[in-house]
C-alpha positions as MATLAB code, in Angstrom:
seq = 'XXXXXXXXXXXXXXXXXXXXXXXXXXXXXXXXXXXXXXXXXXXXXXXXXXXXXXXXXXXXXXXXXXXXXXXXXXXXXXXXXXXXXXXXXXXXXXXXXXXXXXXXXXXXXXXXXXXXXXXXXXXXXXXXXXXXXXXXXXXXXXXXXXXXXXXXXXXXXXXXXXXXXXXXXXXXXXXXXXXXXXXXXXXXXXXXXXXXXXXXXXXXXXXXXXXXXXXXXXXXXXXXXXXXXXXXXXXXXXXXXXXXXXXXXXXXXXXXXXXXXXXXXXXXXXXXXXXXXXXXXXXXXXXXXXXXXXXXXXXXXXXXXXXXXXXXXXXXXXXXXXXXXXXXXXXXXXXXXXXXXXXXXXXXXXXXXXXXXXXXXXXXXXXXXXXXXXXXXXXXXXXXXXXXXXXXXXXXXXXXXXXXXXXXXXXXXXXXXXX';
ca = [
       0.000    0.000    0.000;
       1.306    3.386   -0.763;
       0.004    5.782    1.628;
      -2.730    6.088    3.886;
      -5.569    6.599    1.966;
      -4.928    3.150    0.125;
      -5.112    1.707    4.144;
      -8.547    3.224    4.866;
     -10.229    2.805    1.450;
      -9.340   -1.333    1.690;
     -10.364   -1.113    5.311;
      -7.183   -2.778    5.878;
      -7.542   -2.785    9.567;
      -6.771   -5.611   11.871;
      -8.248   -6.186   15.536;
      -6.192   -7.887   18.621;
      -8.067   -8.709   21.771;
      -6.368   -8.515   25.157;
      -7.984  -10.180   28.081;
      -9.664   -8.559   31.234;
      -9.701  -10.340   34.452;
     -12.251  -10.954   37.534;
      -9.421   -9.793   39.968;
     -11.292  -11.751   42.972;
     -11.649  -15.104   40.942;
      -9.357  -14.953   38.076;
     -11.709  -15.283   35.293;
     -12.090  -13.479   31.793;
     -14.972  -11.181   32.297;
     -13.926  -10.095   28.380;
     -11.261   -8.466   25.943;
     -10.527   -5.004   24.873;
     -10.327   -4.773   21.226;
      -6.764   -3.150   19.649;
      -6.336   -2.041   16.242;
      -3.551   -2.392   14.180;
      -2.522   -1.129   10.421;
      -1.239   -3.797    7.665;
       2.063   -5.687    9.209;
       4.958   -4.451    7.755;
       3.904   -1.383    6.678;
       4.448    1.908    8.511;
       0.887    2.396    9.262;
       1.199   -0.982   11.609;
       1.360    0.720   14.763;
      -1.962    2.149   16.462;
      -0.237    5.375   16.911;
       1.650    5.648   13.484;
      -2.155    4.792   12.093;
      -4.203    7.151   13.331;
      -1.296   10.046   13.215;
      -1.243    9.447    9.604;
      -4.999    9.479    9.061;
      -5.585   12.696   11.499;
      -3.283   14.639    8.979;
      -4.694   13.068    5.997;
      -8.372   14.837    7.894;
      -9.889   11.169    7.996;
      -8.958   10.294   11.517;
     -12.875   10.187   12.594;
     -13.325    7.699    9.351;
     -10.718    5.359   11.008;
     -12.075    5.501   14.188;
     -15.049    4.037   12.624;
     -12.927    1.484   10.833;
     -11.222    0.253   14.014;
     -14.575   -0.263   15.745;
     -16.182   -2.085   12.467;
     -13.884   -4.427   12.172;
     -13.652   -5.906   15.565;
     -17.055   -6.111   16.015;
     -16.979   -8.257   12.904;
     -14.123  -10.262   14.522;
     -16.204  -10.956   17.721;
     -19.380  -11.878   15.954;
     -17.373  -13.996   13.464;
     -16.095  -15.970   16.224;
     -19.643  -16.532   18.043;
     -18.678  -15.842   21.269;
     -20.200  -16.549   24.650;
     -22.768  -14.010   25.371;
     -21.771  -12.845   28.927;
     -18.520  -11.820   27.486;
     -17.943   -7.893   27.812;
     -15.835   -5.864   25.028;
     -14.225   -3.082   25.410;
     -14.386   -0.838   21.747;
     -12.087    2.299   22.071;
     -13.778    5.661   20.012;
     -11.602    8.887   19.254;
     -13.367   12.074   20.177;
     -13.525   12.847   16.141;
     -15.715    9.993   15.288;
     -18.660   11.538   17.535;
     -18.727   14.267   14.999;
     -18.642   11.993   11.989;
     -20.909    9.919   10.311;
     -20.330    5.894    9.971;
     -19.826    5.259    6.655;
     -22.232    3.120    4.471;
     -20.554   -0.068    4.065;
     -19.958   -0.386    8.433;
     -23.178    0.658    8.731;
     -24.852   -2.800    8.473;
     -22.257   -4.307   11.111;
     -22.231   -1.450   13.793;
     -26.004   -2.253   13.498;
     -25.901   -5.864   14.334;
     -23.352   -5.808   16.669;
     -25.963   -2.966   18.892;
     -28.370   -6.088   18.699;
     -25.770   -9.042   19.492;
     -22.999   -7.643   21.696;
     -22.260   -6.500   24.858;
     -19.751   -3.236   24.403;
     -18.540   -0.778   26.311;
     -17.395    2.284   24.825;
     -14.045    3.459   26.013;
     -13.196    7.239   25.814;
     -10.517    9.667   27.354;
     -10.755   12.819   29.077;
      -9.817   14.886   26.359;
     -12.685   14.487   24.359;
     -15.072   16.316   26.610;
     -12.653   19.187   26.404;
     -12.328   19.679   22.756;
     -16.224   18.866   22.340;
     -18.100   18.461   25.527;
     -21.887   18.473   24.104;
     -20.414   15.893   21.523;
     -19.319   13.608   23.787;
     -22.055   13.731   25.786;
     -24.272   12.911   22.901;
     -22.184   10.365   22.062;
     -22.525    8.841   25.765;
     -26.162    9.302   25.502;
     -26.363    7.136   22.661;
     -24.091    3.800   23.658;
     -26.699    4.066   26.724;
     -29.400    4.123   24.179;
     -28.042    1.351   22.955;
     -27.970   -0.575   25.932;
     -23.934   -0.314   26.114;
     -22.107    0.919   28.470;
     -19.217    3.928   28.747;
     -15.758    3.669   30.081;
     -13.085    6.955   30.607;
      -9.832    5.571   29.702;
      -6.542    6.152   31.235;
      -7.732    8.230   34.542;
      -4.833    9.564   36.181;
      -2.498   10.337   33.604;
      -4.146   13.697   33.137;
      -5.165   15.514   36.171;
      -8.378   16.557   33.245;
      -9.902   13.262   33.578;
     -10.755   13.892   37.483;
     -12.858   16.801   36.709;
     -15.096   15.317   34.055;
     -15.240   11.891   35.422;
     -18.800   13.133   36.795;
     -19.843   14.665   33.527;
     -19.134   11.532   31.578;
     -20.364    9.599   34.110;
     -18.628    6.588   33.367;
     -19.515    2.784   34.095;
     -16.076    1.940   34.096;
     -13.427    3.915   35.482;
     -10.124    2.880   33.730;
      -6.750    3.663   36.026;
      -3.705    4.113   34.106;
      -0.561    2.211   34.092;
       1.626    4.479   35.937;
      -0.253    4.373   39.258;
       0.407    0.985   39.659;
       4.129    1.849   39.062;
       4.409    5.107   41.328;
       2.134    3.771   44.074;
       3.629    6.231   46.569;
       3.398    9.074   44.744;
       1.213   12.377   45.841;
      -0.210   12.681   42.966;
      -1.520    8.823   42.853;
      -2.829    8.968   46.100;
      -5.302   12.140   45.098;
      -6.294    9.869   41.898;
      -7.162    7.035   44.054;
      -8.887    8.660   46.228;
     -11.274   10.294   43.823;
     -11.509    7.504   42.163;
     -13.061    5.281   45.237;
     -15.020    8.433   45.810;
     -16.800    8.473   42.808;
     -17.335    4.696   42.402;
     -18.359    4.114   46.265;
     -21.144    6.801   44.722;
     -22.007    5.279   41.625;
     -21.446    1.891   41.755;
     -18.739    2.241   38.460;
     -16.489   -0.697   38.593;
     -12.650    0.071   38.847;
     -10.274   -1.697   36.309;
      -6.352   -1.313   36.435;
      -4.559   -1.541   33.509;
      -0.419   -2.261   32.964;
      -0.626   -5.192   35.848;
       2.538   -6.928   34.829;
       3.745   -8.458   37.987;
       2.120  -10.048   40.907;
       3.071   -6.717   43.129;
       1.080   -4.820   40.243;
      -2.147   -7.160   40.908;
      -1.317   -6.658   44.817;
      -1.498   -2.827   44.534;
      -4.302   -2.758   41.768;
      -6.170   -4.587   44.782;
      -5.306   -1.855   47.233;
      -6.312    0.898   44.724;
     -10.075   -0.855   44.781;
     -10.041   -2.544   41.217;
     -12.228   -5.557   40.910;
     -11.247   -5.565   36.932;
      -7.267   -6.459   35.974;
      -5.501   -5.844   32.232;
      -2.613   -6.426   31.378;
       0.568   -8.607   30.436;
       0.205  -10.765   33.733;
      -2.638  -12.258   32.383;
      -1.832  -12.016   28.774;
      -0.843  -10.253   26.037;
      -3.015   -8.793   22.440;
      -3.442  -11.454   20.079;
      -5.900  -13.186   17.794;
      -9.595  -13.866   19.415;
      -9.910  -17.418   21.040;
     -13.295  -17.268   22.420;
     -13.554  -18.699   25.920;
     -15.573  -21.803   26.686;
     -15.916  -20.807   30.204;
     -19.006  -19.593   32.166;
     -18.201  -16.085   33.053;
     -19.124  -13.877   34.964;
     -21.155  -10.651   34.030;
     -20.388   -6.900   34.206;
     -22.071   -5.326   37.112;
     -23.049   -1.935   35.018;
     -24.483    0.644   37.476;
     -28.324    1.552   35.889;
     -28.322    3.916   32.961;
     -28.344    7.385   33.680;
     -31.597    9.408   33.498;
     -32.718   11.031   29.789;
     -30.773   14.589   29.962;
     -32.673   17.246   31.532;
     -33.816   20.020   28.927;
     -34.549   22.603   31.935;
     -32.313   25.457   32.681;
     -29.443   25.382   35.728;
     -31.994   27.693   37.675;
     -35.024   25.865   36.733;
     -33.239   22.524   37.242;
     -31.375   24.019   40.787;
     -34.574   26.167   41.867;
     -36.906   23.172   41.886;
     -35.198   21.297   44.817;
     -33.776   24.514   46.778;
     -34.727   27.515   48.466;
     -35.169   30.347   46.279;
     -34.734   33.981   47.740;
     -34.661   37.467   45.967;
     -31.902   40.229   45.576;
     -30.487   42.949   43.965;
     -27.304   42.090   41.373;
     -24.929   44.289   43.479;
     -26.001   41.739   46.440;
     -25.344   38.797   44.483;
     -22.028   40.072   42.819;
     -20.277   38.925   46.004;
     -21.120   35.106   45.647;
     -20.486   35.277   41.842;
     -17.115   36.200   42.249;
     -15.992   34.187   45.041;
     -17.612   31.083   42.938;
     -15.028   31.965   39.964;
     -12.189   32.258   42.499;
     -12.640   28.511   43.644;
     -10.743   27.979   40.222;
      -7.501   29.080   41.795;
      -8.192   27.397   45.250;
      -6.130   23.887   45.858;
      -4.075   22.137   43.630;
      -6.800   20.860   41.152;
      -8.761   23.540   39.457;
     -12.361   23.106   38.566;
     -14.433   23.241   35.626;
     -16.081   26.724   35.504;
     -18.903   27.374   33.200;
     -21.048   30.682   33.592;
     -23.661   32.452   31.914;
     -23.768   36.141   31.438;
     -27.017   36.584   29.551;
     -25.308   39.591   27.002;
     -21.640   39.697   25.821;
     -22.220   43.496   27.739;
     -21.765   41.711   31.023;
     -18.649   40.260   29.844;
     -16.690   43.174   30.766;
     -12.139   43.845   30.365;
     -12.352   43.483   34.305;
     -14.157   39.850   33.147;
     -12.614   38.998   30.095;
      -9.221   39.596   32.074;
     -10.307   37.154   35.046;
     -11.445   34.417   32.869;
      -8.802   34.758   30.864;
      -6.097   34.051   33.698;
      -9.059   31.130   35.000;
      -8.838   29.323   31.414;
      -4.696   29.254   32.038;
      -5.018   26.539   35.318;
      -8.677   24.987   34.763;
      -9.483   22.083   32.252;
     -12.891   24.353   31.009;
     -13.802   27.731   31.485;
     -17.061   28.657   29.292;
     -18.699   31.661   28.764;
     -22.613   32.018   27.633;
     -24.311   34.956   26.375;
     -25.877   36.956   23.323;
     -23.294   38.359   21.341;
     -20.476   36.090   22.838;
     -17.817   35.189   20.185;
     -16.652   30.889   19.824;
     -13.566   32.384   21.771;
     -14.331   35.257   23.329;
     -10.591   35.871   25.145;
      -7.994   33.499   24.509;
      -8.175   29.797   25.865;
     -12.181   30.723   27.216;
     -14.734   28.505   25.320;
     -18.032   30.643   24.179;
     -21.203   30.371   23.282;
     -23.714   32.529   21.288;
     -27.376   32.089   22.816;
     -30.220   32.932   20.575;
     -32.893   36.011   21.817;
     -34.956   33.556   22.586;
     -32.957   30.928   24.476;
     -34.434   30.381   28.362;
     -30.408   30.901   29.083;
     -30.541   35.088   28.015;
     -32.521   35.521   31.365;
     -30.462   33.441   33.623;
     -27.188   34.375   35.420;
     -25.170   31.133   36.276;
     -22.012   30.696   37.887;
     -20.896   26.963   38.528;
     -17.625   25.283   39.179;
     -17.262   21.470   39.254;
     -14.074   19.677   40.752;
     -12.789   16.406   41.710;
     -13.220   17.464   45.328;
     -15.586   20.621   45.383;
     -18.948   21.821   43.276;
     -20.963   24.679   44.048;
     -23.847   26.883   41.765;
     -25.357   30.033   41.845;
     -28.358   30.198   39.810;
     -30.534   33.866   39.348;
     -33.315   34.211   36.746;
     -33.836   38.171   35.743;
     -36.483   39.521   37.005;
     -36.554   42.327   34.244;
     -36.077   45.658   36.083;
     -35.027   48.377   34.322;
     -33.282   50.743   36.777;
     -29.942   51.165   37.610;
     -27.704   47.717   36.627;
     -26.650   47.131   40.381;
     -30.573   47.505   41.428;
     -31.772   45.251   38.849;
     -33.465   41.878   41.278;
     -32.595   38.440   40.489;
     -34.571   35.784   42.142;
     -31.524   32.867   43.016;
     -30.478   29.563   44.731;
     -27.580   28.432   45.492;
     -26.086   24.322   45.932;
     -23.360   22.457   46.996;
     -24.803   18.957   46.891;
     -22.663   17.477   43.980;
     -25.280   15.654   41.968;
     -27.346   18.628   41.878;
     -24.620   20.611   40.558;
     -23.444   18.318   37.749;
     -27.086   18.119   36.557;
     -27.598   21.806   36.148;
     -23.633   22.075   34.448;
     -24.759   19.250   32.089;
     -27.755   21.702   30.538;
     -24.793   24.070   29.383;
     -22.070   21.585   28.388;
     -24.741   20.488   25.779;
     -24.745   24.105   24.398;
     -20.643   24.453   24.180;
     -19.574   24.321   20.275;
     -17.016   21.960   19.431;
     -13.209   23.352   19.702;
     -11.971   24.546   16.077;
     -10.329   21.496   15.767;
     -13.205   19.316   16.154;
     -15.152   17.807   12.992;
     -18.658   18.627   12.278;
     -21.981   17.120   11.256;
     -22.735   14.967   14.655;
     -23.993   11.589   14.232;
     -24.545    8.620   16.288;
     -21.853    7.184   18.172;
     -22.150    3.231   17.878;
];
C-alpha cells in the first residue's frame, strides 16, 4: 500500500483482543479490542495509524474502521454471550458519520454484543456536548461507557462526573508510582466516585504479581494487562463467566435550565445584582483554590456583562482549569484566549439566567438567578436565586450548558450517532 488513503479505502484494519480479568476469581470477564494497520507497513502501529490518518483529515473515518472491524471479529467468532468488550472511540468519530458499508455491522453488533465504549478525558474538552451525545447514545443502545486512562491527566478527574462513566479505567503508571502524591489524590477520587455510583474500577499495565497486589489496594475488581496475557488473535472462551455489574443507565438529559433545574429542589430567595455580585465572584475564584482547578462554566445573559475586568479574570481562569465557558448573546466561539463561548439565541431560556458553577474532583458549588426584568440602575436590577453544593445537583444543572458548548476549532462537524 502506498500511503494512507490506500489503508482506509481497503479497510485494511486488523483487531487484537487482550484479556480482562475478575481480579477476585481470576476469570475473563472479556477483551478489549486493539487495532492495528497492515504488518509491515508503517501504518502498523496504532499510533503511526491514526497520526497518519488525522493529517490526511480522515482520523474520525478510522475511528469508525477500528470499531467495524472488531465487532466483525467478535461476531465472526460466536462468542459466549456474557462476554464484555471493550471498543475504544476517538473524540472525532462523535462528529462523523459511519460510513455506508460499516453501517450494516455497527447495526448488528448494537443487537448481538455487549460493548462498552471506552473514551478519554480529552474528548469532553475539545467537544463536551459531543461527547455527551455520544454517551447518551451507547446508553441508548444498551452499552455501556468507560473513561480511559484516569490519572495520567489531572483533566480526567474533573469530568469523570460529567461523563459519568460505568467503568473507570486507572492508568498504568499508578500501579508503578504507588507512593506518589499525585496517585494517592487519583485514588482517592476515584473510590469516591465509584463508592457513589457503583462504576467498577479496572487497572490496567498489571505486569507483575506486586502490580495485581497494589491494583487490589487501589479498589479494582477488573485487571488488564501482560500478567494475564498479552493482544493477540480472538480465542473465544468456553468458560461460564461472569457478568459486568453496570451501574443503571443514567436518566434522559434534563432540557430545563441550571436555575429551573437548581430552583426546583432549593430555596429560592430574591436580591439585587450588586447583592449577588459577592457570591459570583468568590464562585469563579474557587478555580484558583487547591491544587486541582475546577471546571467553571457561567452564563452572562449579554456579551455586555462580559466586561475587560471579566474577560481579564477568565482569561487568567482558562490558564489553570481544564474548562472555562462563557454564555451569552453576542459572545464570540472564543471570546478571550483559551475561554470557550457560546452565542445564545434572543430567545434561548439561558438570556434571562445568570449562572455561575464550578465542578471539581473534590468541590462543586452553583449560583443560579433568573432576571427579574427591572429596568433601573444595573446594580438595582433583582434576580430571584439559589444556590447548591450537593454534587449531583450541581453536575445536573452544568450538564444543561455543556450540551450548548460548540465543538473546539479542531473538532469535525456534522454529529452523528456514536455506535
Amino acid at each position: 500500500m502506498r500511503n494512507i488513503h490506500d489503508v482506509l479505502d481497503a479497510r485494511a484494519v486488523t483487531t487484537l483482543f487482550q484479556p480482562l480479568i475478575e481480579i477476585s476469581t481470576g476469570r475473563p470477564i472479556g477483551y478489549e479490542a486493539l487495532s492495528r494497520g497492515p504488518a509491515g507497513t508503517p501504518w502498523e502501529s496504532p499510533v503511526a495509524l491514526f497520526a497518519a490518518a488525522r493529517e490526511a483529515g480522515r482520523e474520525g473515518e478510522l475511528d469508525w474502521i477500528c470499531r467495524a472491524q472488531a465487532y466483525r471479529t467478535i461476531l465472526a467468532a460466536e462468542p459466549d454471550n456474557t462476554l464484555t468488550w471493550f471498543v475504544n472511540m476517538e473524540p472525532t468519530a462523535a462528529r462523523t458519520v459511519c460510513p455506508p458499508d460499516l453501517a450494516p455491522v455497527v447495526k448488528l453488533a448494537r443487537g448481538r454484543l455487549r460493548v462498552v465504549t471506552e473514551m478519554t478525558e480529552r474528548a469532553i474538552a475539545r467537544d463536551p456536548s459531543g461527547l455527551l451525545s455520544a454517551a447518551a447514545a451507547c446508553r441508548d443502545a444498551g452499552w455501556g461507557v468507560a473513561l480511559d486512562d484516569v490519572g495520567a491527566d489531572p483533566l480526567s478527574l474533573a469530568f469523570m462526573p460529567f461523563v459519568h462513566p460505568d467503568v473507570v479505567k486507572l492508568d498504568m503508571q499508578l500501579l508503578r508510582e504507588p507512593g506518589d502524591p499525585h496517585t494517592a489524590k487519583v485514588v482517592a477520587a476515584v473510590a469516591a466516585y465509584a463508592e457513589a455510583s457503583g462504576a467498577v474500577v479496572l487497572a490496567e499495565g498489571i505486569e507483575t504479581p506486586e502490580h495485581l497486589a497494589i491494583a487490589r489496594t487501589m479498589g479494582a475488581t477488573i485487571g488488564q494487562g501482560w500478567l494475564f496475557g498479552r493482544p493477540g488473535p480472538l480465542a473465544p472462551s468456553r468458560i461460564a463467566n461472569a457478568r459486568m455489574p453496570f451501574i443503571p443507565p443514567p436518566p434522559v438529559p434534563d432540557r430545563r435550565s441550571p436555575f429551573e433545574i437548581v430552583a426546583a429542589r432549593r430555596p429560592v430567595l430574591r436580591t439585587t445584582k450588586d447583592h449577588l455580585m459577592p457570591t459570583s465572584r468568590h464562585l469563579e475564584a474557587l478555580v484558583e483554590v487547591g491544587e486541582e482547578a475546577p471546571v467553571l462554566l457561567a452564563c452572562f445573559q449579554e456579551a455586555r456583562h462580559f466586561t475587560r475586568a471579566t474577560a481579564r479574570r477568565f482569561e487568567r481562569y482558562a490558564a489553570m482549569s481544564p474548562l472555562v465557558a462563557a454564555l451569552g448573546t453576542g459572545l464570540a466561539a472564543e471570546p478571550v484566549p483559551g475561554v470557550r463561548g457560546a452565542c445564545l439565541d434572543d430567545g434561548d431560556a439561558l438570556r434571562g439566567e445568570w449562572n455561575v458553577i464550578v465542578v471539581g474532583s473534590h468541590r462543586a458549588a452553583a449560583l443560579v438567578a433568573k432576571d427579574l426584568g427591572d429596568t433601573g440602575a444595573e446594580g438595582d436590577r433583582r434576580f430571584d436565586f439559589a444556590l447548591t453544593h450537593d454534587r449531583a445537583l450541581v453536575v445536573e444543572a452544568a450538564r444543561s450548558l455543556l450540551t450548548r458548548i460548540a465543538p473546539a476549532r479542531s473538532a469535525t462537524a456534522s454529529l452523528a450517532a456514536a455506535v
